[in-house]
N, C-alpha and C positions, 0 to 999 in steps of 0.2 A: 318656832316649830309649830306647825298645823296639829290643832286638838283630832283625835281623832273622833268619826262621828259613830254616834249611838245608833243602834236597827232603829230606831224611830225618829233619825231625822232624815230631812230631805237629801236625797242624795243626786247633786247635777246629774251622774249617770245615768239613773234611775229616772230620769224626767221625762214628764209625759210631751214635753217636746213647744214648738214653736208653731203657730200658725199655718207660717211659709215655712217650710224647708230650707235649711239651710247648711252647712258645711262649718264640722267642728271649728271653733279658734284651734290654730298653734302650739299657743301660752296661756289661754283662760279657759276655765271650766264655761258653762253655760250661765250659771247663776254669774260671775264677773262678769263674765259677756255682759249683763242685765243691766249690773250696777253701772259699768261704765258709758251705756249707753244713755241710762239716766241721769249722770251728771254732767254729760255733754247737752244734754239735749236745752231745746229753748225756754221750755215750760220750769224745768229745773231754777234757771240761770233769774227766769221773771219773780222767783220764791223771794229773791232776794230787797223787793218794794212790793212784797203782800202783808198788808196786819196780822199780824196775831191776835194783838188786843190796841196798845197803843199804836195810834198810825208814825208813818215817818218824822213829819212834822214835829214830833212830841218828843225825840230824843233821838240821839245815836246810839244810847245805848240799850236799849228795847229790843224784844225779841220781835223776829218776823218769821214770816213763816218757812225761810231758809234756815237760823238757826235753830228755829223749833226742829227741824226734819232732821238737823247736824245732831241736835243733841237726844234725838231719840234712837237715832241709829247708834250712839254712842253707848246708852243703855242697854239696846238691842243686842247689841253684840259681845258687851259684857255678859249678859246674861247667857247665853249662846253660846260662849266660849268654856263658863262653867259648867254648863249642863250639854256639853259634845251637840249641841245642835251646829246648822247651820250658819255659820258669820256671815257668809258671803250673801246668803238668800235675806238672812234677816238685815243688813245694809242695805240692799238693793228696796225690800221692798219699806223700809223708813224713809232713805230717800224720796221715794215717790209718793208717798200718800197722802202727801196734799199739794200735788201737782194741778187738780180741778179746784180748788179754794178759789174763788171771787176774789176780786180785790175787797176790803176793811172786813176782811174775819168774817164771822157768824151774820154779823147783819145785812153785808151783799149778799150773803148766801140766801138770808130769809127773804129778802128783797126780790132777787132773781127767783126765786120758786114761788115766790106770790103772783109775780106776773106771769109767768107760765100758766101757771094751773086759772089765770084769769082768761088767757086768751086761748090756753089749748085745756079743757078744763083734766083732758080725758089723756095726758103725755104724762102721767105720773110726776110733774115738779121736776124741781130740781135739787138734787143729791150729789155731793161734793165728792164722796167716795165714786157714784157713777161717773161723773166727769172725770175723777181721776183715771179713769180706766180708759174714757172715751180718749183722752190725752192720748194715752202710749198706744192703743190699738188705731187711733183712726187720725188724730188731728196734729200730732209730730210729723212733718213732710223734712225726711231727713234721705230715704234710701230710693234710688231706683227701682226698687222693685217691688212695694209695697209700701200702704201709708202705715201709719206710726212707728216704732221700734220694734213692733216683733217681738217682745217679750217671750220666756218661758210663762206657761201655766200657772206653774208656781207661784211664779213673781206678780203676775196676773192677777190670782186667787187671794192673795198678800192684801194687794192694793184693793179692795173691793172688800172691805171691813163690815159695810151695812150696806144693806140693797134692798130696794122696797119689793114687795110681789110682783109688781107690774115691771116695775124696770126686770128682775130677777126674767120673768116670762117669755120679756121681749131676746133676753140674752141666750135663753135656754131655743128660742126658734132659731137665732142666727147662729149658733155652738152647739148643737145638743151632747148633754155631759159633761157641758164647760163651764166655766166658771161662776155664773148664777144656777147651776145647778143646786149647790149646798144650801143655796137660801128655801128651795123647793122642796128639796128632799129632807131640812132639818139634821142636816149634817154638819164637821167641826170641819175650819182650814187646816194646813199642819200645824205642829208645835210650834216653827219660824214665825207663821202669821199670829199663834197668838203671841207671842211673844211678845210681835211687835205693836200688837193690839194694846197691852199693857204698859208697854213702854211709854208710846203716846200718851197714857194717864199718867204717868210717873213723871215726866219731863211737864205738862204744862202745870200740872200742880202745885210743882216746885218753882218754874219759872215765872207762873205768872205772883205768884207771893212775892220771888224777888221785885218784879217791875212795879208790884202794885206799892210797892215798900219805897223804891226809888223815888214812883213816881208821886209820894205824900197823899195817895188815896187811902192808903192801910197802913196806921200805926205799930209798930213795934210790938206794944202796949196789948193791942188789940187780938194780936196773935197768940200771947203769952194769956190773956184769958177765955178763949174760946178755942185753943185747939191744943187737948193736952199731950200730942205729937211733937208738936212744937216747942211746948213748955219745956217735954223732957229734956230732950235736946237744948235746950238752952240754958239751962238750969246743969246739964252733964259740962257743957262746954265751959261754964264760968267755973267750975268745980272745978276743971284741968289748966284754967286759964284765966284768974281772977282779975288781969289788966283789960281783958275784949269787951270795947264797945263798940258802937255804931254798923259799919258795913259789916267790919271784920265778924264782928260777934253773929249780925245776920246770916254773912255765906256761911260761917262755921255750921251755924243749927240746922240750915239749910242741908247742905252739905252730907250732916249726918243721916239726916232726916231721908235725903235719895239712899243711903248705904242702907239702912237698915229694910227701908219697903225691897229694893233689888234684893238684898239676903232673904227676906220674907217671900218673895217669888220661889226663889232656886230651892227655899228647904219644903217648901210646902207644896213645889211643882213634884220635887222628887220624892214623896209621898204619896200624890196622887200616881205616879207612876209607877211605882214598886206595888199597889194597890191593884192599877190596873193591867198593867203588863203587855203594854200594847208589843205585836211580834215585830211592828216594821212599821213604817211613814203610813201606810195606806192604813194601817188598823185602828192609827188616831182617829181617822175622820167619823168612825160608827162611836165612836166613845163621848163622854160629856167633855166639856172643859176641860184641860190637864194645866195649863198656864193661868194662875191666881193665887192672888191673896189670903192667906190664912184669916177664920173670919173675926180676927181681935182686930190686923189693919186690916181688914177690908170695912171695918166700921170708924178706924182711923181715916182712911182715905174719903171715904161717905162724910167725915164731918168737915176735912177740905175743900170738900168741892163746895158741900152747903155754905160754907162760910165766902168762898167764894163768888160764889153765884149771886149772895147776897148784901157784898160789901166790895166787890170790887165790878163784877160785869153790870152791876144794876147801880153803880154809883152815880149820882147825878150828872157828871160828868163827861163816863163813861156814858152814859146812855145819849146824851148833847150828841156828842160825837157820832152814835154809832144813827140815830136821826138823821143826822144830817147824811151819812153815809146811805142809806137805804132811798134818802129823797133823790142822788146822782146816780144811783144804778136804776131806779123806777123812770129818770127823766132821758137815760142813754138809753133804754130799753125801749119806751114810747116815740125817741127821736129815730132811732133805726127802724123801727118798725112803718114811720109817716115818711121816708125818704131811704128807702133802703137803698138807694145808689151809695151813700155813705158810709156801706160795708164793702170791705175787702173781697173780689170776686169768690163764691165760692164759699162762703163762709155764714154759718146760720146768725142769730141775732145772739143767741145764751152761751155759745162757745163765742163768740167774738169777746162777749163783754166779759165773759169766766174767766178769758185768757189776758185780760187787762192787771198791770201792777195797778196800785193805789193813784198816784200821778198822773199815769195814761188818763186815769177814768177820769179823771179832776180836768185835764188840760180838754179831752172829749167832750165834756159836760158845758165847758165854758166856751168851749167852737161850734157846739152845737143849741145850746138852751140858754146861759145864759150864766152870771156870778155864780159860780160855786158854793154851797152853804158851810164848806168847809175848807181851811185854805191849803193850798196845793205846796210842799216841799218848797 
C-alpha cells in the first residue's frame, strides 16, 4: 500500500515540470518516469566498473559506485516511507548521483579538476555533482527529440547536491530559476534531496568500514577503540549473542549501527518539523535544514568520517593506488588533448574521460601512453 504523502513532500503533480514537454505516462507518475529512465540509461549501467574506494582488481566483493547508489537509495526510501515523503523521487534521485563520478573515486575526480583549472584556469574545475547533472540533461543520447533524459526538476535539483558559484552562474544564464538557482539565492532542495543528501553519508560510512574491514586495512580492534558508536553496538550485539565472531559479529554492529543513525534522522527530522511547520513542498526551500542528525550523532558520525579519513582513505595503500590512478586520468587527459582525433566525434575531453569505467581508462591509458601504473581487471 502507497504511504500517503505529507503537504511538504514532493508531489509528481505538483511538479514544476520537464524541460521538453512532454505527455503524461499511462502507468507512471513523473517522478518513476525519472527513476526508470535512469536505470536504463548508459551512464547508470558504467556505475557498475567505477571505485568507490577499492578498484576492481582488489575484490569482487567491494563496493562500487553502483552498489554505493543501490544502497543508498535503499536508505532513502526507507527513510521516506516513514516520514510520508517522496519514495519515488528519492530512488530516482540516489540512483543518479553519481552518474558524473570519474573512473577510481575521489582521485580521478581530483585529477580531472586539476587539469581543467590547468588548461581552462577560468571553467570552474571540475565537480562530480555538476557532471552528474550534465549526464542526464545533455550527454545521455537516448531520445529523438532531445539530448539527455529529460528529467523532472525535482530529480534535477536532487542530483546537484553541491555546486560551485561559477558552475551555479553559468546554470542560472542557461535556466533562469532553475536548478543552480538555490546555490545563488541560499536556498534548501526538498525534503527528498535532503534526505538523499544524508543517506549518501550513512551508506559510505558504514560501507566503507565494512571494505576497509574485509580488506585487512582496519582492524576490528581498531574500531572498537576509537569509535564509541561502534564499541556500543558491538559490546549490545555480544550481550544478545555471546557465540559472534568474525564477519558475523562485524555485519551485526554494522548493521545496528545504520538502524540507529536512520531512527536518529526520522525523530529528529520530525522535530525539526513540527518546530517549523512548513505549509507545503515549496515552503521547505526558504527554511534551514529539516533533514539531520541530532547533534549527539552528528558528532558520532564526525568521529567516523575522521577515523576514516585517517586510517583507511590515507592508508598507505590506499594512497599507492589512488597515485597511480590520478597519474592514468592526467596521462589520458594530455594524450586527448595532443591528438584529439582519438576522441569519439562530438565529444569534449572531461566528459569523455568522466564517462570512462575503471578498465576503459586502464586499457585507454595503455593504447595510448604507455604500461599502466596500476593493473587493469
Amino acid at each position: 500500500m502507497a504511504t500517503m504523502l505529507q503537504p511538504w513532500a514532493s508531489d509528481p503533480a505538483q511538479s514544476r515540470g520537464r524541460r521538453h514537454a512532454e505527455a503524461p505516462a499511462p502507468t507512471r507518475d513523473d517522478f518513476q518516469r525519472d527513476r526508470d529512465r535512469i536505470v536504463h540509461s548508459t551512464a547508470f549501467r558504467r556505475l557498475v566498473y567505477k571505485t568507490q574506494v577499492f578498484l576492481n582488481h582488489e575484490g569482487d566483493l567491494f563496493r562500487t559506485r553502483l552498489t554505493h547508489s543501490l544502497e543508498v537509495a535503499q536508505l532513502a526510501r526507507s527513510i521516506a516511507r516513514t516520514m510520508g515523503l517522496n519514495e519515488d523521487l528519492c530512488e530516482a534521485i540516489s540512483l543518479a548521483h553519481d552518474l558524473g563520478h570519474t573512473p577510481f573515486g575521489h582521485a580521478g575526480q581530483d585529477a580531472l579538476d586539476e587539469c581543467l583549472r590547468r588548461v581552462e584556469p577560468d571553467s570552474g574545475g571540475f565537480e562530480h555533482n555538476f557532471q552528474s547533472l550534465r549526464v542526464v540533461d545533455v550527454l545521455e543520447e537516448r531520445y529523438a527529440a532531445f539530448d539527455g533524459l529529460n528529467l523532472t526538476f525535482e530529480t534535477r535539483e536532487g542530483i546537484l547536491k553541491h555546486c560551485s558559484r561559477r558552475h551555479a552562474e553559468e546554470l542560472e544564464q542557461a535556466e533562469p530559476g532553475g536548478v543552480g538557482h538555490r546555490f545563488l539565492a541560499r536556498t534548501q532542495p526538498s525534503l527528498e534531496a535532503q534526505v538523499c543528501n544524508l543517506a549518501d553519508e550513512i551508506a559510505y560510512n558504514a560501507h566503507d568500514i565494512d571494505d576497509g574491514v574485509r580488506s585487512g586495512l582496519i582492524e576490528h580492534e581498531q574500531l572498537l577503540g576509537a569509535l564509541p558508536l561502534f564499541s556500543r553496538f558491538h559490546v549490545e550485539a555480544l550481550r544478545e549473542a555471546p557465540a559472534l565472531a568474525g564477519k558475523r559479529l562485524l555485519y551485526e554492529t554494522i548493521r545496528r549501527m545504520l538502524s540507529v543513525q536512520v531512527y536518529d534522522v526520522i525523530y529528529t527530522t520530525a522535530t525539526l518539523i513540527r518546530e517549523h511547520a512548513p505549509a507545503n513542498a515549496d515552503a521547505v526551500r526558504a527554511l534551514p535544514p529539516l533533514i539531520g542528525f541530532s547533534p549527539g550523532m552528528r558528532g558520532e558520525v564526525a568521529q567516523i568520517k575522521a577515523f576514516l579519513r585517517q586510517q583507511l582513505y590515507r592508508h598507505p595503500r590506499v594512497v599507492d593506488t589512488t597515485e597511480g590512478a590520478k597519474q592514468v586520468i592526467r596521462g589520458l587527459f594530455e594524450a586527448y588533448r595532443v591528438q584529439p582525433r582519438e576522441l569519439p566525434t562530438g565529444h569534449l575531453v572531461a566528459d569523455y574521460i568522466a564517462g570512462m569505467t575503471d578498465r576503459f581508462a586502464l586499457r585507454e591509458y595503455e593504447r595510448l601512453v604507455g604500461t599502466a601504473p596500476i593493473p587493469a581487471q
